[in-house]
N, C-alpha and C positions, 0 to 999 in steps of 0.2 A: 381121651387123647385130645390134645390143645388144638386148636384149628389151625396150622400153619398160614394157612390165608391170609390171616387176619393179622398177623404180624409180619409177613413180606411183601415188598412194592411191588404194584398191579407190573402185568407186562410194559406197560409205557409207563410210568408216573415218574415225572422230573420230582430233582434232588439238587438240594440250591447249597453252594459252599458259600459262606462268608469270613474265609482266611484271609482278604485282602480287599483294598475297598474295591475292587472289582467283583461284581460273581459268578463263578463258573455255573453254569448249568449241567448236570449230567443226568443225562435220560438213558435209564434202563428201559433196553425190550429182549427180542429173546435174540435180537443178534449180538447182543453186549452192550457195553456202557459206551455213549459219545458225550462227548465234553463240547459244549457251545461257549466257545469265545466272543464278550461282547464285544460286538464295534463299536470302537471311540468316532464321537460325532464331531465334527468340526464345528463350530460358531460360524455358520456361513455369514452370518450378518454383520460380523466385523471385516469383511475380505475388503468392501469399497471404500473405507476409513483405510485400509493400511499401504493399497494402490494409490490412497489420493496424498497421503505422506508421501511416498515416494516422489510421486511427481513433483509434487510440490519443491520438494528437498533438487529434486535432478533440475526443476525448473530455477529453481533460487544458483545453483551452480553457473548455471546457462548463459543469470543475466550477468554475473560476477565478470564471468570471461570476454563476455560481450563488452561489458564497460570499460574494462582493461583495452581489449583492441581499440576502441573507439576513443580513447584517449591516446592513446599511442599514436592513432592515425591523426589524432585533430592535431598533435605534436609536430609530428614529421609536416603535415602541411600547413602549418601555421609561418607568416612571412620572417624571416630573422631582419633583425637589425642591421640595415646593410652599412652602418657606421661601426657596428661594432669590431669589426674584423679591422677596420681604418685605424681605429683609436687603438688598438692592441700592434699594431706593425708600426704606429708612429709613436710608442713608446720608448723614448730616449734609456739610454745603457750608460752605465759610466767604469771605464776601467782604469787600471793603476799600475804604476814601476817604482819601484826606488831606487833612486840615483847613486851610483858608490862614491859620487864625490861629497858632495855635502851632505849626504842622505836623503833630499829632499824625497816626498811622495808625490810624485807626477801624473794627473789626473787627467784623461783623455774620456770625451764624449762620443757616444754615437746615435744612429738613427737608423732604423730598418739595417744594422750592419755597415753604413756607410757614414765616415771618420764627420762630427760636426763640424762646420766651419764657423768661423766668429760670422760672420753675417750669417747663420743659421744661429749662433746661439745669441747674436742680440733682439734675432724675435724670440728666444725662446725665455728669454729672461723677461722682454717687456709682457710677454703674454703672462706669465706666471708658470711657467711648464717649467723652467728650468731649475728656479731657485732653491723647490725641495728636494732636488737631489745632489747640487751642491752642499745642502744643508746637510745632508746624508753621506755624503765625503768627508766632509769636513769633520762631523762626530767619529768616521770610521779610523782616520787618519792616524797613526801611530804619536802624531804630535801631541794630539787632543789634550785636552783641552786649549794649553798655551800655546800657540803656534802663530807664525805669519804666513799671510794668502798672497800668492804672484801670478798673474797671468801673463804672459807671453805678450811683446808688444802689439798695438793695434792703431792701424792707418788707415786711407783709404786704398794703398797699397795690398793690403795684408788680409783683407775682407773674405778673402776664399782660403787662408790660409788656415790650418787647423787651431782649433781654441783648446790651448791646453792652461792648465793651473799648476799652481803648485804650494805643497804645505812645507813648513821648516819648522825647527824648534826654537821657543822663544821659552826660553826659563823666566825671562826675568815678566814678563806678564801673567806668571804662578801667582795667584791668588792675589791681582789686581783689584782695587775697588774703585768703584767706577765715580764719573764728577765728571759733568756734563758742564762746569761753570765754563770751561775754553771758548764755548761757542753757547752762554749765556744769550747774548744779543744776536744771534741768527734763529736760535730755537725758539727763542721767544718770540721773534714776528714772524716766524711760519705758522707757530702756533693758531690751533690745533691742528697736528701732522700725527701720522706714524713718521714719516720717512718725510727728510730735506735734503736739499743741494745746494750750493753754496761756495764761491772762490774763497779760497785760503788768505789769510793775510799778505802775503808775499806777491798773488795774481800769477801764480805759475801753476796752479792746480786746480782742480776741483772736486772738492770733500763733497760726499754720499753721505747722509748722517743720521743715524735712529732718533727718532725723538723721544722721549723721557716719558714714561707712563702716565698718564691724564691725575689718575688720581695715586697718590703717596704709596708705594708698598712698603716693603721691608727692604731694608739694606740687600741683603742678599739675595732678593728680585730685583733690585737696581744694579745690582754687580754684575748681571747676568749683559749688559752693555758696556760691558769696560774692555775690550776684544773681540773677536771676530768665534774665534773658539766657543768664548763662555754665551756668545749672545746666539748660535746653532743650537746651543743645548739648551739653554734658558730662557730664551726670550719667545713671548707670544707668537703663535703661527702669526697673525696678521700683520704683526710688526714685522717679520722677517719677511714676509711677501711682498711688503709695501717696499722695504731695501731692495731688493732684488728687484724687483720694476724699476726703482730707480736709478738703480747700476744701469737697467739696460739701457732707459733713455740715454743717462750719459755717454753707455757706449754708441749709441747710434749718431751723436756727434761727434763723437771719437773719430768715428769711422768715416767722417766727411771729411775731416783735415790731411793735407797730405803728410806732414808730421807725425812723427807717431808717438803713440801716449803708452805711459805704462800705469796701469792699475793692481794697485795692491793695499794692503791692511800691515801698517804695523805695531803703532800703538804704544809705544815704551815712551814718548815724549808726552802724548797727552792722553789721563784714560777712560776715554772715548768713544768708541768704535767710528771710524771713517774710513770710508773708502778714498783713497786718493785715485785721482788722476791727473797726471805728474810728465810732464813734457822732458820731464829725464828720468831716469833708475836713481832717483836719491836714495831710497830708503830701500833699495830691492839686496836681495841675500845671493837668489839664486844666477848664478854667472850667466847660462844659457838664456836668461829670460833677460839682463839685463844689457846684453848687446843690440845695436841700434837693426833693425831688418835691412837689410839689400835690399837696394831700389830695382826695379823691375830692368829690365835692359832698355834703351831708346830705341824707339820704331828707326828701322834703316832707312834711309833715304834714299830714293834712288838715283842715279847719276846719268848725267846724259848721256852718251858715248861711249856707255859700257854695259 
């Protein structure tokens, strides 16, 4: 008879499964089979590598946030420019009406909201604040390009009175080419100028007058001085700066005499560009600008025995 012994496991002899890469252990004895589940072992040695990631990671956050407030704060307490707020309220405005009689576009100034006065705008023209935005009127104007310029008379009267302009249509200076020979012999001993002044032939005026490019362009850079229109759109910032200061000098004599002057552009007789200033409305269009200002009333006097 075969020795059963010898082919069944002892009371306790473990029995090793390799169904999976884990191995279960089962150990037979005589209370039955138990199954020993290995425990998975952690890698303790990598725990302080993946706490110092972290930190690192949570630290790198920390300083991101930190440098954000800290520019924030250097912002808010850094000194502002206490001109800048100056320079932005004394930014000049220009508004506009068109007239149902003649059509004219009638151009009114302001400052911080309060109406310009001609002795406000002949600093603002000799300083150079003014001119680019007549110059920007002038392009916006429905006349544009061909048109004549009028401003409202000016005395020593009239100095607080509001500075208004005005644009009209001028067809016949469409597509003027300009010739500067009229005033040959004044351009030429101001020379080199942007801008000259000079009495008119007659001694009843005083022509503002662009001077002619230093060196030769093309025709159609030269045309860009034959009007007041074409020389806003065409002609060199510097050159229209140096005009526009000298309008204002002019007007600032203007504005000494008790007489008053009218200033305007028109240009169909010579083609030019000059600013006149004209001890009468020869050449003015617009009616309201071309009537003489009311003299201010006489101081009363006062009487004895009354």
């Amino acid at each position: 008879m075969p020795d059963e012994s010898a082919s069944s496991p002892s009371a306790s002899s473990p029995i090793t499964s390799k169904g999976s890469s884990r191995s279960r252990v089962y150990t037979v004895s005589a209370a039955g089979v138990s199954v020993d589940e290995p425990t998975i072992k952690t890698n303790v040695g990598a725990l302080p590598c993946l706490f110092l990631s972290a930190i690192l990671a949570a630290a790198a956050v920390i300083a991101v946030i930190a440098a954000t407030a800290l520019t924030t704060a250097a912002s808010a307490l850094q000194p502002r420019d206490p001109r800048a707020a100056d320079r932005a309220a004394a930014a000049l405005a220009a508004s506009s009406s068109d007239e149902p009689g003649d059509g004219a576009r009638v151009v009114r100034f302001s400052r911080r909201g309060a109406p310009l006065t001609w002795a406000a705008a002949i600093d603002a023209l000799e300083s150079g604040e003014l001119g680019p935005l007549i110059d920007e009127s002038l392009r916006a104007s429905p006349h544009a390009p061909a048109l004549f310029w009028e401003t409202a008379p000016l005395s020593k009267e009239s100095r607080g009175a509001l500075f208004e302009m005005a644009t009209l249509r001028a067809p016949r200076l469409a597509g003027a080419r300009a010739d500067p020979s009229a005033f040959a012999v004044q351009l030429s001993a101001a020379a080199p100028c942007l801008a000259t002044s000079f009495p008119n032939l007659g001694g009843d005026a005083t022509l503002v007058v662009p001077c002619p490019p230093a060196a030769k362009g093309q025709p159609q850079q030269l045309d860009a001085y034959a009007h007041l229109g074409a020389f806003a759109e065409g002609a060199p910032a510097a050159t229209r700066d140096a005009l526009w200061r000298a309008v204002g000098k002019a007007a600032r004599e203007a504005a000494a005499k008790s007489e008053p002057t009218w200033i305007s552009t028109e240009g169909t007789g010579v083609p030019w560009l000059h600013v006149r200033f004209d001890r009468r409305p020869k050449y003015f269009h617009h009616e309201p600008f071309r009537r003489r200002p009311p003299k201010p009333d006489a101081p009363r006097r006062r009487m004895a025995g009354i």
